[in-house]
C-alpha positions, 0 to 999 in steps of 0.5 A: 316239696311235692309239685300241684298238677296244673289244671286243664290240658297241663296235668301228668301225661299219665292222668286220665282226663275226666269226661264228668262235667261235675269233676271238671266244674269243681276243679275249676271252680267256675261256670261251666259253659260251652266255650269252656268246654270246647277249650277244655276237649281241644285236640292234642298235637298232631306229634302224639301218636300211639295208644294215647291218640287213639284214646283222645279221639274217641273221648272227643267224640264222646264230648262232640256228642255231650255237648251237641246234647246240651245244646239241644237242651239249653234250645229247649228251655229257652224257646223259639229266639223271638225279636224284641219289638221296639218300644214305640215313643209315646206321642205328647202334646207339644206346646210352643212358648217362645212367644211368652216370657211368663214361667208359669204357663210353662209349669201349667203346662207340664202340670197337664202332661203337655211338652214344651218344644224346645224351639219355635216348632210350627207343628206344636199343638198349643202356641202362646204369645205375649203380643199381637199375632199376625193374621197371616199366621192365624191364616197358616195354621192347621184346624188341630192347632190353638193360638191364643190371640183374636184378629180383629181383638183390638177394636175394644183393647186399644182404647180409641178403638173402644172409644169409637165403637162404645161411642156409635153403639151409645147412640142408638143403644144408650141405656144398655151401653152406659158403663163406660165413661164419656170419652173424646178421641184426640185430635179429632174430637177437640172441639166437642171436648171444649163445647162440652167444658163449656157447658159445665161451666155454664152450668156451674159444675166442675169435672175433672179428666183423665187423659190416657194414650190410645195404645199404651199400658202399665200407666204410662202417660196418663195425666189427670186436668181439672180445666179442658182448655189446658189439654194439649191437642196432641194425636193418639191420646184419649180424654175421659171423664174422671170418676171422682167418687169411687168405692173405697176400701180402708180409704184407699181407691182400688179398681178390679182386675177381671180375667175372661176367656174367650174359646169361640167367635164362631159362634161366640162362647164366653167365661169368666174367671171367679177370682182376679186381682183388687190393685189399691193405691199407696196413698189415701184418696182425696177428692181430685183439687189443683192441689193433689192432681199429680198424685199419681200414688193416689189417683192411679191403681196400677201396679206399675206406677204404685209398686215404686211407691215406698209405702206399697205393700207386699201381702203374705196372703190372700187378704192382705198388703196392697194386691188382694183378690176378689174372693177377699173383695166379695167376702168385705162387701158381705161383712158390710152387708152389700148384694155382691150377687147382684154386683156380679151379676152387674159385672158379667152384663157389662163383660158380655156387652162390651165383648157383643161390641166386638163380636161383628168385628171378630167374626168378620176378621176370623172368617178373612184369616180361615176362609175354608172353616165351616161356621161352628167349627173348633176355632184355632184361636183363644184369648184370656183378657183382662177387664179393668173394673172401677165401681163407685159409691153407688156399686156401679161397675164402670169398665176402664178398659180392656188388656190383650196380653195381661200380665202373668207375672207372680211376684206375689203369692197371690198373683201366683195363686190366681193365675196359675188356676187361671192358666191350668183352667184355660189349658184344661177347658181347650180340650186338646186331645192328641188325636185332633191331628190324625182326625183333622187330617182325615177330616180334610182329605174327606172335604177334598175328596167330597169337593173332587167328586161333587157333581154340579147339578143345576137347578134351573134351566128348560132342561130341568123338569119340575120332578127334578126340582122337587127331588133336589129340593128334598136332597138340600132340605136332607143336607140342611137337616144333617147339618143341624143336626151335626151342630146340635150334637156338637154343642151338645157335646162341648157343653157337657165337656166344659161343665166337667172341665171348666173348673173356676171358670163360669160361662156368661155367654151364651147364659143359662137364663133363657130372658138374658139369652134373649136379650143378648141375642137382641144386642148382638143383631142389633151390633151387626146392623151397626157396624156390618149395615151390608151385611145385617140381614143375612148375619141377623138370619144366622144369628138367629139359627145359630143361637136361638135355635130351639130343635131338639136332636130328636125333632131334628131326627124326626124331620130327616126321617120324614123326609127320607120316607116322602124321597122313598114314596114320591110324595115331593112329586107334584103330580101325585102321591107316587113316582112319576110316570112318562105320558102313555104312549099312543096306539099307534106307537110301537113299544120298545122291547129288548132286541133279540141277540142276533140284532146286537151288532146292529144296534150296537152301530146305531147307538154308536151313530147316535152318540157320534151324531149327538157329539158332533152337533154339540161339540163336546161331550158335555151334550151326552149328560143326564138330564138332557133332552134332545127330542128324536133325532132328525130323520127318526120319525116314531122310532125310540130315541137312545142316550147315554147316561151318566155311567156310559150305558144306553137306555131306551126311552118311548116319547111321543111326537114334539115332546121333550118329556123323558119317560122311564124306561119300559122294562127292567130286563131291557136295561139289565139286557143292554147293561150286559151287553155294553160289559161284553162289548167292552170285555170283548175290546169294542169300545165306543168312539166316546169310550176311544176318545176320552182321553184326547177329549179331556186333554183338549177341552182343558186346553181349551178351558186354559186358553179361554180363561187366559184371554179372559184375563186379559180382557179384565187387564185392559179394562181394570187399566182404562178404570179411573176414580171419579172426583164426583163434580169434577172431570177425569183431566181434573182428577188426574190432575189432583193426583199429580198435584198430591204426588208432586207435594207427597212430603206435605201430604204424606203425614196427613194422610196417614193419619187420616187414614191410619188414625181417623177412619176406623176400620168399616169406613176403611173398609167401605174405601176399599170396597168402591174399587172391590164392588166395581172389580166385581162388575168387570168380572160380571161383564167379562167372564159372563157368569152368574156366580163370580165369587167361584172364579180363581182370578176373583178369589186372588183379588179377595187375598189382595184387598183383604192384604191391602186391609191388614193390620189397621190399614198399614197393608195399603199405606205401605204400598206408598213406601218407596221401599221393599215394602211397596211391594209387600203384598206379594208375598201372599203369593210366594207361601201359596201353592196356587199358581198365578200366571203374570197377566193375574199378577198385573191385574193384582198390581192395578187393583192396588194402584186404583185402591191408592188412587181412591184413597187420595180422592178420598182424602181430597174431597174430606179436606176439601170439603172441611175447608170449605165448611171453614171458608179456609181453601186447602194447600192442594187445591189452590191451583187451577187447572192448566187446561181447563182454567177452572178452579180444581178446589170448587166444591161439589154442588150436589154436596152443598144441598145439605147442610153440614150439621144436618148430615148423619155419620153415615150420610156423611161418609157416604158422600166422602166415598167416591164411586169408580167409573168402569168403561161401557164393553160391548159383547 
């Protein structure tokens, strides 16, 4: 058998090995590479010798030079080696739901192309949660960040807070604030409650009520009465008077579940959602007797309570079982021919008045929670509430209350339907857009920058001529004007946005009709004298700039161009048509005119001398500013007076004996001549002694301004520690005495206080407690500091963070500075998230402003039991001791108090005299 030769090195020693690649690629047969090549031509073994090496050499050679060749070819084909760019990842939309247990917001959102972060990310663009968010996370999130929840949303969502706001809006605006129910808050109300049974029974008539808690939900603890007497007088419940003829729909009850989107506070913007939910009941609706009045199934529409009921029904679709939707509500009103128009339009009106209710409380706790915010910015909050709607048989919408957080959950078809458009829509009208957070962050370095560089520039003062007051009169009406015309554009823009975007949402406010616009603008001034009387004449003024504004961009233009023109000719100059002038020199005068170059030096050592005789007669350089006007130099009789200006150069300026008036300088080229000058001598190493000093002198005046203000500290630590609340009637020993009398018998008092101050004050009268320590604090600072503008200190914008803390969530911020526990101290922890510094005699002063703001609360509730005891001629727990020192009778009431009649007092002269006022000590100068 005749053996194959090997492939390779391996063949006979007398076979020529081939140089051809095609031969050697099909005797492979594979791929012919430069690896396999390089195997193929390796040398032989150092042992062979003869001919054949030589042979072997120079057939290597030749595939050196072959595959040095390819080489160069493969290079060729291939083209420069050119680094692959790595693909940048592309940024998304982050949204933080784990504060939400509702899987539809996440598909909405991943719908719109957003990411749902994994975990609890503080840098997400969108957060949603389920219950009430903190003020102090409102207070940390960026202007590119949405939350959807309102500070200040619970005075119309609790529903004794509804109460008591629809209440003092009803007194004075009944007819437009008539659809809610005639309502009592429990305990406090009791007695009205009774005297108003009475009447009924007097009357011959016969209601029944509706008792429900003030904060609770889904149903719970909601009891119906037909005798007032037999209604327990328990706290935290409210009684409403029971709507017993309500619209029915195939003999059921049923009420309206409105969802409305609030995007704006500031200023207020409103929408409201086409579709929403009609809840039946599970049992045919009678009449309410002693017989059927624990019908829950019949008298109560929620779904929590009737979903228990074996008869309730889950509906296949839109129009059926016992959870339909309001489009199939408005088409049954049209099959029985009903005006569902102008039954919605009916509903709109009373959303839009109950959430102008809620406006003065809103913007007010928007404004505590982003005090940097210009007004009209984009607000970081949103909120979707549910409106709970009764109609009755004459189609009358009566509003029942208000949901924070409505439910989200789809277990039916239809509520799947509606809620998740409802979401999808909401996200969408937002307009969240991934650059938000680059052009906020430049936004805000652009605002630091502007606030570093601005100057001050005082518009009062002897210094101040009448030609500066007009011109910076001109640059504020230029600065009005762009502003103006900033917020035009704004709106403008957001409006054209939500009418492309606002899906099966309807804005209801502000309206497109101009007469309710005008109108709704009328309720909402009103609202704010009601419920923000300090405030009501500035709020009123930019209510009506902000919603009644009726310039046009183009008007707005044409102002600010007028005013550029009149800035460019002089006209805002009192004295003239053009530029002012400075008065003509007498003849005797000599004229300044530019120094010959040989006379350099010379002056450039009087102006020296100058600027070191007008440092040193000021003390500072502050002295060397523009707009100061020293006169001539002493010992310079009709010589021309030299200053420094802003930008450190020297101008020559002619005046005229005994006067002050500056006039302009008499020749360009002398200003451009000194301006060159004061270059060369600074390019030359001579500096000014202002110019060597500069940097010492800002060192030592901060040092200074640091010592200064330090002291100054202290001195309103001494005296917020020699403030005490004043009782009014009685002395400083008498209050100081109740104080510990109330301390020594804390566990008898402490539950009545908190509900006096948790339950019955709201939050403006809890408010008005903490502005008698606030107003006097303001003055102490006045008399101390000596400054005309306080709200610009530090010191008193640390004071604002500790009352607005002390206010927090209802008040629990002060009545947990009662505790004895951690939580004493709780307000503290402002300052531990902050950036700013504050040094302990700052702290101190915090820690005395909330002792005196415990102290007043005490007194204030003293003198209201007081005073209510000695309207029922029942003396008081507290104040049936006599004073050990004095011997009189801590518990007589005040005199003054006596001279009106307690039935004639109005609420607001009421708590006016139950808000005691705080006396400062006289400090002298």
């Amino acid at each position: 058998m005749i053996r194959q030769p090997k492939a390779g090195l391996e063949r006979m020693p007398g076979m020529k090995p081939s140089s051809s690649v095609s031969s050697l690629a099909s005797t492979e047969k594979q791929d012919v590479t430069l690896s396999s090549l390089m195997h193929y031509t390796q040398r032989p073994s150092a042992k062979t010798t003869g001919p054949l090496q030589q042979t072997g050499r120079r057939h290597d050679d030749r595939l050196d030079e072959r595959q040095q060749e390819m080489a160069e070819a493969d290079d060729r084909l291939k083209g420069p080696l050119i680094p692959k760019k790595k693909r940048k990842k592309k940024s998304l939309i982050t949204v933080n739901l784990s504060g939400t247990r509702y899987d539809v917001i996440r598909q909405m959102s991943e719908k719109l192309g957003y990411a749902v972060a994994k975990d609890d990310d503080p840098n997400s663009y969108l957060f949603w949660n389920d219950c009430f968010v903190a003020t102090d996370r409102i207070s940390e999130m960026k202007s590119f960040q949405r939350i959807n929840h309102f500070p200040g949303m619970g005075e119309i969502t609790r529903k004794d807070c509804l109460a008591r706001n629809m209440a003092k809006v009803q007194k004075q605006l009944a007819d437009d604030f008539s659809f809610a129910p005639k309502t009592w808050i429990l305990p406090a109300d009791h007695s009205l409650l009774l005297n108003y049974a009475k009447d009924l029974r007097a009357k011959k008539k016969t209601k029944t009520f509706i008792i429900k808690p003030s904060n609770g939900a889904q149903g719970h603890g909601i009891q119906l009465f037909r005798n007032a007497e037999k209604i327990p007088q328990t706290e935290h419940f409210i009684v409403q008077e029971y709507i017993d003829k309500p619209l029915l729909m195939d003999g059921y009850k049923f009420d309206l579940r409105l969802y409305v989107l609030v995007t704006s506070c500031d200023p207020l913007r409103v929408f409201l959602f086409d579709d929403g939910l009609v809840r039946l009941s599970t049992e045919k609706y009678l009449a309410p007797t002693e017989a059927n009045i624990n019908h829950s199934f019949m008298h109560l529409t929620n779904y929590s309570v009737n979903k228990h009921n074996e008869f309730y029904e889950k509906g296949e679709s839109l129009s059926s079982g016992s959870k339909r939707s309001v489009q199939f509500f408005r088409e049954y009103l049209r099959q029985n021919d009903i005006n569902d128009g102008l039954l919605w339009q009916n509903i709109g009106d009373m959303i839009v008045k109950t959430l102008i209710v809620s406006e003065p409380h809103l913007l007010h706790a928007y404004r505590m929670c982003r005090p940097g915010a210009a007004p009209g910015s984009d607000s970081v909050c949103f909120e979707v509430l549910g409106f709970d709607v009764l109609i009755d048989r004459k189609l009358r919408p009566w509003l029942l209350e208000v949901n924070r957080s409505p439910s989200f959950g789809t277990d039916e078809r239809v509520d799947y339907d509606i809620k998740s458009a409802l979401i999808e829509d909401t996200i969408r009208l937002l307009n969240i857009k991934i650059s938000d957070k680059s052009r906020n962050m430049a936004a805000q370095k652009a605002e630091a920058r502007k606030r570093l560089f601005r100057q001050n520039k005082r518009t009062d003062g002897p210094d101040i001529t009448e030609y500066e007051k007009k011109r910076q009169s001109i640059e504020k009406r230029k600065e009005e004007l762009k502003e103006t015309l900033a917020r035009i554009r704004k709106v403008s823009a957001r409006e054209d946005y939500e009418n492309r975007n606002r899906g099966r949402f309807r804005r209801i406010f502000p309206p497109d009709d101009k007469i309710r616009h005008e109108r709704y603008v009328q309720l909402l001034s009103s609202t704010f004298g009601i419920f923000m009387s300090g405030k009501a004449p500035a709020m009123q003024k930019e209510i009506q700039r902000v919603y009644n504004n009726k310039l046009k961009e183009v008007d707005v233009m044409d102002m600010l161009a007028e005013c550029e023109a009149d800035e460019k000719e002089g006209k805002y100059y009192t004295g003239g048509t053009g530029k002012p002038r400075g008065p003509k020199p007498l003849l005797s005068m000599p004229v300044s005119v530019p120094s010959p170059l040989e006379n350099d030096e010379d002056e450039d050592e009087e102006m020296e001398d100058e600027e070191t005789e007008s440092m040193s007669a000021s003390g500072s350089p502050s002295m060397a500013r523009q707009g100061y006007h020293p006169g001539r130099r002493p010992g310079s009789s009709g010589r021309p007076d030299s200053r420094l200006s802003n930008d450190g150069t020297s101008s020559t300026f002619n005046s005229r004996p005994n006067s002050g008036v500056r006039s302009r300088p008499t020749s360009n080229m002398s200003a451009a001549n000194q301006r060159s000058r004061s270059l060369s001598r600074t390019g030359n190493g001579k500096h000014t002694p202002l110019q060597r000093s500069t940097v010492q002198d800002d060192n030592f005046l901060l040092s200074v301004v640091k010592e200064r203000e330090d002291e100054l500290t202290r001195k309103t630590l001494v005296a917020l520690n020699e403030m005490r609340i004043k009782f009014p009637g009685k002395s400083d020993q008498e209050a100081e005495y109740i104080l510990d009398k109330l301390h020594e018998n804390w566990k008898f008092h402490k539950p009545r206080i908190a509900s006096y101050w948790l339950v019955k004050l709201d939050s403006i009268k809890r408010r008005k407690v903490i502005d008698i320590v606030r107003s006097n604090v303001r003055a102490v600072l006045l008399r101390t500091w000596r400054v005309s503008d306080v709200d610009s200190l530090k010191v008193y914008r640390i004071f604002n963070r500790v009352f607005n803390r002390l206010l927090w969530s209802h008040g629990q911020g002060l009545w947990n500075c009662f505790s004895s526990s951690s939580n004493a101290t709780s307000w503290e922890a402002i300052f531990s998230k902050s950036s700013e510094n504050i040094c302990e005699a700052e702290l101190n002063c915090c820690r005395r402003i909330v002792q005196l703001c415990r102290d007043c609360l005490l007194i204030v509730y003293q003198f209201a039991a007081e005073a209510k005891s000695s309207q029922s001629n029942t003396p008081h727990p507290s104040s049936v001791d006599e004073h050990s020192s004095t011997g009189q009778s801590i518990s007589a009431r005040d005199k003054s108090l006596s001279l009106i009649p307690p039935n004639t007092q109005t609420m607001s002269q009421k708590y006016s005299k139950l808000y005691p006022a705080t006396r400062t000590p006289s400090m002298g100068s």
